[in-house]
Backbone as a ProteinNet text record, in pm:
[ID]
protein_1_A
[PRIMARY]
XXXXXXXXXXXXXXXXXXXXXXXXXXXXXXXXXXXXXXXXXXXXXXXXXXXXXXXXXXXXXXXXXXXXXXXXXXXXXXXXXXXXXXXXXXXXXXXXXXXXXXXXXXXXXXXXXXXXXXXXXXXXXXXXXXXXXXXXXXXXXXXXXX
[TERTIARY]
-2127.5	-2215.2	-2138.9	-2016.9	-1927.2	-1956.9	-1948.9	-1971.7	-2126.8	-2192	-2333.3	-2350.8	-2298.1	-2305.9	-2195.8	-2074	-1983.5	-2092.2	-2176.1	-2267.8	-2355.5	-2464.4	-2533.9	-2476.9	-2370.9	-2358.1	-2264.7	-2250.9	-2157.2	-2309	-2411.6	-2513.3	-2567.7	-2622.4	-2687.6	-2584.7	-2457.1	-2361.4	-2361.8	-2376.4	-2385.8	-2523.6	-2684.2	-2746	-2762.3	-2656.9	-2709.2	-2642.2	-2562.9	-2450.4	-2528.1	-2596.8	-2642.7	-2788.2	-2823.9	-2973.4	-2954.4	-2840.7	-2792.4	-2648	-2558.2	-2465.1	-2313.7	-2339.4	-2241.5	-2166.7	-2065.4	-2021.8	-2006.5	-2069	-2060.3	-1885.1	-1811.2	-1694.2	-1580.5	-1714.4	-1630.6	-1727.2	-1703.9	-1836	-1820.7	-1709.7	-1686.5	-1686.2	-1628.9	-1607.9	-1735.2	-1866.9	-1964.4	-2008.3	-1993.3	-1985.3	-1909.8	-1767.7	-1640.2	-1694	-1768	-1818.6	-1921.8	-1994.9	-2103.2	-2051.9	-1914.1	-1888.7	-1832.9	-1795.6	-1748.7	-1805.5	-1951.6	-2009.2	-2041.9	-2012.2	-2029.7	-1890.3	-1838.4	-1717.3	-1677.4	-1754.5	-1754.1	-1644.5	-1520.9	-1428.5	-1304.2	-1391.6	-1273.9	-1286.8	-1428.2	-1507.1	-1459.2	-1476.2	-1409.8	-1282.5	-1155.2	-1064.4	-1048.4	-1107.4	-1080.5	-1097.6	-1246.8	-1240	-1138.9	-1100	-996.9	-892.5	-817.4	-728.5	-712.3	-870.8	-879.4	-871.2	-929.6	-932.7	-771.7	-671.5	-565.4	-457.5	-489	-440.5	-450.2	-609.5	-596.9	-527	-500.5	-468.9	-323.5	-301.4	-117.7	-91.7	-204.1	-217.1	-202.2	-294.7	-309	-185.4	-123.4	-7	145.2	128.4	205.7	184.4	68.1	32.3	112.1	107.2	186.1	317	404.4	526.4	573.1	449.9	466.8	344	362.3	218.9	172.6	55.1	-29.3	-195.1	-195.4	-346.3	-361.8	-540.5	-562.8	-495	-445.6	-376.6	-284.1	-217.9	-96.9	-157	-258.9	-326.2	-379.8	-476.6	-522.5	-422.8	-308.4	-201.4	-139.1	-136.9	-90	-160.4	-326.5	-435.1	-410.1	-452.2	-448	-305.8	-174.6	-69.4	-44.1	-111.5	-124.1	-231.9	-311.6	-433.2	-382.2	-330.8	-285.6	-165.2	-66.5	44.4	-12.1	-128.3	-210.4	-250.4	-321.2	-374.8	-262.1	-183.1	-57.9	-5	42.2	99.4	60.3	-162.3	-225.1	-211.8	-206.1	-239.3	-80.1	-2.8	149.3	122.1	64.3	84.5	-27.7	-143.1	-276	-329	-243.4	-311.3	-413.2	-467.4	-579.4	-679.2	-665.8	-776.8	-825	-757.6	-793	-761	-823.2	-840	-917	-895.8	-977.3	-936.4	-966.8	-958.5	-788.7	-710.7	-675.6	-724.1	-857.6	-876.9	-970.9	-1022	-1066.9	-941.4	-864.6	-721.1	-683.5	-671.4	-600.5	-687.6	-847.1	-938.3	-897.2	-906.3	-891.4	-762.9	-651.4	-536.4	-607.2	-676	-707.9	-815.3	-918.5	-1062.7	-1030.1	-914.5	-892	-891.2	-752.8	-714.9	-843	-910.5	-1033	-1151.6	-1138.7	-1235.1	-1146	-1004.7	-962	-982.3	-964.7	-970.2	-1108.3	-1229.3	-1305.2	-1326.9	-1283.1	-1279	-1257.8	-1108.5	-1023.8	-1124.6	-1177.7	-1247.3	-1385.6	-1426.5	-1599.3	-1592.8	-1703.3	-1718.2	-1687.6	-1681.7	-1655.8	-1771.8	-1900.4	-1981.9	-2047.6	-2141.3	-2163.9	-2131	-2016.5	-1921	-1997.1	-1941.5	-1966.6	-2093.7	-2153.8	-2343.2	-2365.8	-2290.3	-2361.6	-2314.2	-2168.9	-2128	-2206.9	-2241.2	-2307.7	-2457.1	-2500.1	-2637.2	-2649.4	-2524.7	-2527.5	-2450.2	-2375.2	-2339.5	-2466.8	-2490.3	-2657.3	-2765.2	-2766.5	-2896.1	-2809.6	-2693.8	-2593.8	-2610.2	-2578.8	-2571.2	-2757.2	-2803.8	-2958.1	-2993.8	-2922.8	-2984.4	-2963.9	-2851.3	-2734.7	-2780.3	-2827	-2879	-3051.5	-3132.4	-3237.8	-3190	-3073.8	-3048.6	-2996.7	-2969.3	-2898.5	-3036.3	-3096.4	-3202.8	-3284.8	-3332	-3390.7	-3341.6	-3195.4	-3128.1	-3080.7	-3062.8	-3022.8	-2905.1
-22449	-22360.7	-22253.3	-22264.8	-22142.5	-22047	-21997.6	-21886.6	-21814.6	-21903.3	-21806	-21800.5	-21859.2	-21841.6	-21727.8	-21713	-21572.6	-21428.2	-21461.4	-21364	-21340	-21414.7	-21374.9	-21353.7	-21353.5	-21323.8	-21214	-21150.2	-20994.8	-20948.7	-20960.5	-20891.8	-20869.2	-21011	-21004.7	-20908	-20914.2	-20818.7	-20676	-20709	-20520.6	-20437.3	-20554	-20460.7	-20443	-20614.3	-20627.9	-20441	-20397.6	-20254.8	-20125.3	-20138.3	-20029.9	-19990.9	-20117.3	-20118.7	-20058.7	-20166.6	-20146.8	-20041.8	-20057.7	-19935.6	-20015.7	-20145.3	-20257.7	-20355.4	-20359	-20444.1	-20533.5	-20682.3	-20813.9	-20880.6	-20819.9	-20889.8	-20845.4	-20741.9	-20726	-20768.8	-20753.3	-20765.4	-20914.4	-20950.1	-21082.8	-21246.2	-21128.3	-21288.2	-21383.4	-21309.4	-21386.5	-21494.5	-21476.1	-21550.9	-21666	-21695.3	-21718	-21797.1	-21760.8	-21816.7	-21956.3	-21878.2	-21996.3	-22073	-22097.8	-22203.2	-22250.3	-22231.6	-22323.1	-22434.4	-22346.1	-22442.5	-22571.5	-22641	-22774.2	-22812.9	-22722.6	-22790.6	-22671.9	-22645.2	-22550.1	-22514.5	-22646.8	-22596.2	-22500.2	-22551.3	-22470.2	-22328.7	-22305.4	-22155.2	-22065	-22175.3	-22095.8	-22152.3	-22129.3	-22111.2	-21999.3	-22001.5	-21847.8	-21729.5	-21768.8	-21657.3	-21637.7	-21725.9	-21740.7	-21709.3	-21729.9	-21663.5	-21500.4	-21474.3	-21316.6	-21252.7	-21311.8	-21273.1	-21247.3	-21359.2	-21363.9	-21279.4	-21230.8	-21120	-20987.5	-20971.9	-20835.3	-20798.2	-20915.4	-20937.2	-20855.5	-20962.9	-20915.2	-20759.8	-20718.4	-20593.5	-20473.9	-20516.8	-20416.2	-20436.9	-20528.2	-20537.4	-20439.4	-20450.8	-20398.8	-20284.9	-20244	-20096.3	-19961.4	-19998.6	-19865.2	-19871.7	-19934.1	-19965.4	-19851.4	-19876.6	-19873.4	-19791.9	-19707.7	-19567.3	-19694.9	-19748.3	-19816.3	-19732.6	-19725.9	-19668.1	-19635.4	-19653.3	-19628.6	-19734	-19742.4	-19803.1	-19910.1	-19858.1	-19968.5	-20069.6	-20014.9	-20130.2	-20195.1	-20164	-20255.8	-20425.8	-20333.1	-20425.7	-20534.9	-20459.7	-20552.3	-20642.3	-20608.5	-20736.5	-20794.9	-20789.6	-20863.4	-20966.9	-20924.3	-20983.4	-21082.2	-21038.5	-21092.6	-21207.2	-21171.1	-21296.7	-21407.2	-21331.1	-21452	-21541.2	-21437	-21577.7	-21657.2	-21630.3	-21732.6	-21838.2	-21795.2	-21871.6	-22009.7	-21913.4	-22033.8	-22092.8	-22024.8	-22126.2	-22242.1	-22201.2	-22319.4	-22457.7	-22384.9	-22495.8	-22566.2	-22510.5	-22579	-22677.9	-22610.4	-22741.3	-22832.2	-22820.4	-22919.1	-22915.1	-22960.5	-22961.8	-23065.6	-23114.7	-23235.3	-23140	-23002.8	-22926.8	-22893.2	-22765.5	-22708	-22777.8	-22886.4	-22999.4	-22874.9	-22746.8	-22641.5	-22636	-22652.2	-22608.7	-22497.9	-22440.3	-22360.9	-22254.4	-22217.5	-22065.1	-22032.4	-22117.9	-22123.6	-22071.6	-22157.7	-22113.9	-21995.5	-21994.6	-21790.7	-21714.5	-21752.8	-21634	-21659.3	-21807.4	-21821.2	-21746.1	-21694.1	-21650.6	-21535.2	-21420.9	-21286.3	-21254.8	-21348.4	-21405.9	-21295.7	-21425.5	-21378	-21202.6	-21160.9	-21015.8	-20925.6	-21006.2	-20894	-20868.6	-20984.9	-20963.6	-20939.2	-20961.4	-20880.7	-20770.4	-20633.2	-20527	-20499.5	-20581	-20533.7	-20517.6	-20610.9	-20648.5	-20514.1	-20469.6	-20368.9	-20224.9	-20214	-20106.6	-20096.6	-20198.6	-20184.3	-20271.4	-20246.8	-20298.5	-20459.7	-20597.1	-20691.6	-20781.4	-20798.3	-20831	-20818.6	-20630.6	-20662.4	-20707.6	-20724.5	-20722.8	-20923.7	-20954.4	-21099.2	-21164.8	-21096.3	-21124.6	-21117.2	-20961.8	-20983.6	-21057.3	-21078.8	-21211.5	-21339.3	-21390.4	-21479.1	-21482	-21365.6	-21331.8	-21357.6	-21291.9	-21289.6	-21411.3	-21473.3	-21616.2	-21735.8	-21720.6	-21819	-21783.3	-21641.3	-21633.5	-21697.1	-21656.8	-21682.3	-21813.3	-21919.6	-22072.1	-22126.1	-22030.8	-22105	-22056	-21923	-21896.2	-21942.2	-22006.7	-22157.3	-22255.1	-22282.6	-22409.2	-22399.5	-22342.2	-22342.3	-22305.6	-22275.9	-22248.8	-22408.5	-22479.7	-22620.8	-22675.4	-22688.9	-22720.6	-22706.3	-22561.2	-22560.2	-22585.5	-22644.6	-22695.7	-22594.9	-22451.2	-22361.7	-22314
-353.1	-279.3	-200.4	-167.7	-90	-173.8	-299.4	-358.7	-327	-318.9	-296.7	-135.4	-83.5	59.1	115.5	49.4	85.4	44.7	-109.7	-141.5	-69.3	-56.2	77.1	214.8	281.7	416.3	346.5	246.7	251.9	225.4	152.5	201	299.1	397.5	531.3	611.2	605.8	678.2	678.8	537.1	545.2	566.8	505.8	573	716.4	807.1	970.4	1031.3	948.7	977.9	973.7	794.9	785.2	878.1	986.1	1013.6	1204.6	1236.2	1363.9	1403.5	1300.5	1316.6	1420.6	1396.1	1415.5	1364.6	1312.9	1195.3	1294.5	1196.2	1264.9	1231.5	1288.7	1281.3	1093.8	1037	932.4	827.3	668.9	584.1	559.3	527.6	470.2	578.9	709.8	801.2	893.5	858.8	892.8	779	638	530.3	564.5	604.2	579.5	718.1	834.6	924.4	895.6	828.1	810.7	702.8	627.5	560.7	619.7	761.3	843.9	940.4	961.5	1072.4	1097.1	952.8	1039.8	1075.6	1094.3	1193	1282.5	1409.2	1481.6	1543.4	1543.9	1610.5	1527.7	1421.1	1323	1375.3	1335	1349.6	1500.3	1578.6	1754	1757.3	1696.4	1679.6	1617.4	1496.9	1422.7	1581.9	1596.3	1702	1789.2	1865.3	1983.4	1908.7	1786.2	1715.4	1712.2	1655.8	1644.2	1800.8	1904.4	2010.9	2089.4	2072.7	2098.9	2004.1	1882.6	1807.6	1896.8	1957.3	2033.5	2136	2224	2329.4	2296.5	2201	2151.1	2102.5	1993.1	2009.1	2142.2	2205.8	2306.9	2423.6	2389.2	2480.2	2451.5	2276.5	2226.2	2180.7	2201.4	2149.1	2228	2328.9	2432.2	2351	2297.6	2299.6	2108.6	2080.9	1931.3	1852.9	1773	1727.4	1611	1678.2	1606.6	1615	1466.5	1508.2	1300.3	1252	1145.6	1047.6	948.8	828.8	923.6	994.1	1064.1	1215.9	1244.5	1322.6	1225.8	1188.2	1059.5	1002	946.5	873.8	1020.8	1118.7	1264.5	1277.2	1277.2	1315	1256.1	1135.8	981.3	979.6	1013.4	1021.3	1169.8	1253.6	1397.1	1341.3	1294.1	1259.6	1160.2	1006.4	938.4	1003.2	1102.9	1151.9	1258.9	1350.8	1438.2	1339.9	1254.7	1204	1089.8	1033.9	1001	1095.1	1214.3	1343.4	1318.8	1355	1418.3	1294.7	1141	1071.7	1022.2	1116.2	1083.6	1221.7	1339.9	1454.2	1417.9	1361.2	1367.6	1222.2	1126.5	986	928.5	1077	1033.9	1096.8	1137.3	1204.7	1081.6	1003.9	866.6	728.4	694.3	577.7	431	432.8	362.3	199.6	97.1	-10.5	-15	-113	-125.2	-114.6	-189.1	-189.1	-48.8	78.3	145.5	270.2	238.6	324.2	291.9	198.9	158.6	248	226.2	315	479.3	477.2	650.2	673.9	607.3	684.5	708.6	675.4	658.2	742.3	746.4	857.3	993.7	1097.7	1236.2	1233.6	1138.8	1162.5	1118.5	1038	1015.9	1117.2	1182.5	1307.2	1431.8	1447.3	1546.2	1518.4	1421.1	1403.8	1438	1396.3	1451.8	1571.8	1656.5	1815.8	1891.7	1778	1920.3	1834	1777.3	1714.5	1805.8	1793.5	1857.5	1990.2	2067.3	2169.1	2178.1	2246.8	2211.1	2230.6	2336.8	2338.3	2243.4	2181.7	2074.9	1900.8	1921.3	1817.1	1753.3	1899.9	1878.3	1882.3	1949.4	1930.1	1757.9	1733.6	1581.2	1500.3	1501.2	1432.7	1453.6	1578.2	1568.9	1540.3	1537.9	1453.2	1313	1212.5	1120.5	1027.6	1083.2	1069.2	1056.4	1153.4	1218.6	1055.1	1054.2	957.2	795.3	765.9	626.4	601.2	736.5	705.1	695.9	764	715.6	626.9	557.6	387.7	266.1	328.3	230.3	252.2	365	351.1	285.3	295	207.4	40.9	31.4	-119	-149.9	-85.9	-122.1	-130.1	9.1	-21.5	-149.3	-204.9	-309.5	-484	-420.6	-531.1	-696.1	-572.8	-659.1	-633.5
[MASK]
++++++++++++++++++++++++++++++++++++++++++++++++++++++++++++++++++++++++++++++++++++++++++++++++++++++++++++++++++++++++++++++++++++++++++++++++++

């Protein structure tokens, strides 16, 4: 079921964007969200990962011409090594498939970028808007045994 559930939440994502004019964290990582939720702590780690990517960003930004293509590659690289850190110190946290792990390295930096791009309140409301609706559109698709 991960495959139709990444499909529907890159849809619900992009029309939650084209309707409100807010990317929920990025097209893919509210998908990538709701295959996480029954294990929430996985899910608020990612966040606190992506969140602690910006932090590092914006610390290091004065120091260094980050901006466009090379912030991008910073989040993205700030997010996948949080995220390897965490699953080198706690590898009974992320128990994930291979191709689930490849996405989780990429997840954090894609929603840090969104973070330091858009506001952060609404950033994260709509992630958790559009997460919330993805895992209940997966779960009526399990449900209906399609």
């Amino acid at each position: 079921m991960p495959f139709e559930t990444i499909f529907i939440g890159v849809v619900i994502a992009l029309l939650y964007t084209e309707f409100t004019g807010i990317f929920p964290g990025g097209i893919i990582v509210p998908a990538f969200l709701a295959l996480t939720l029954d294990q929430p702590v996985r899910a608020l780690v990612t966040i606190a990962i992506a969140c602690l990517s910006v932090l590092i960003f914006r610390s290091a930004s004065p120091y260094f011409i980050l901006f466009g293509r090379r912030r991008f590659v910073v989040m993205v690289l700030l997010g996948g090594l949080g995220a390897q850190a965490l699953w080198l110190a706690a590898p009974h946290l992320f128990p994930a498939a291979a191709p689930l792990r490849a996405l989780g390295l990429v997840i954090p930096g894609l929603l840090a970028n969104n973070l330091e791009r858009q506001e952060f309140l609404p950033t994260i409301a709509s992630l958790v808007t559009v997460t919330v609706i993805t895992y209940l559109l997966g779960g009526l698709l399990k449900l209906a045994g399609l």
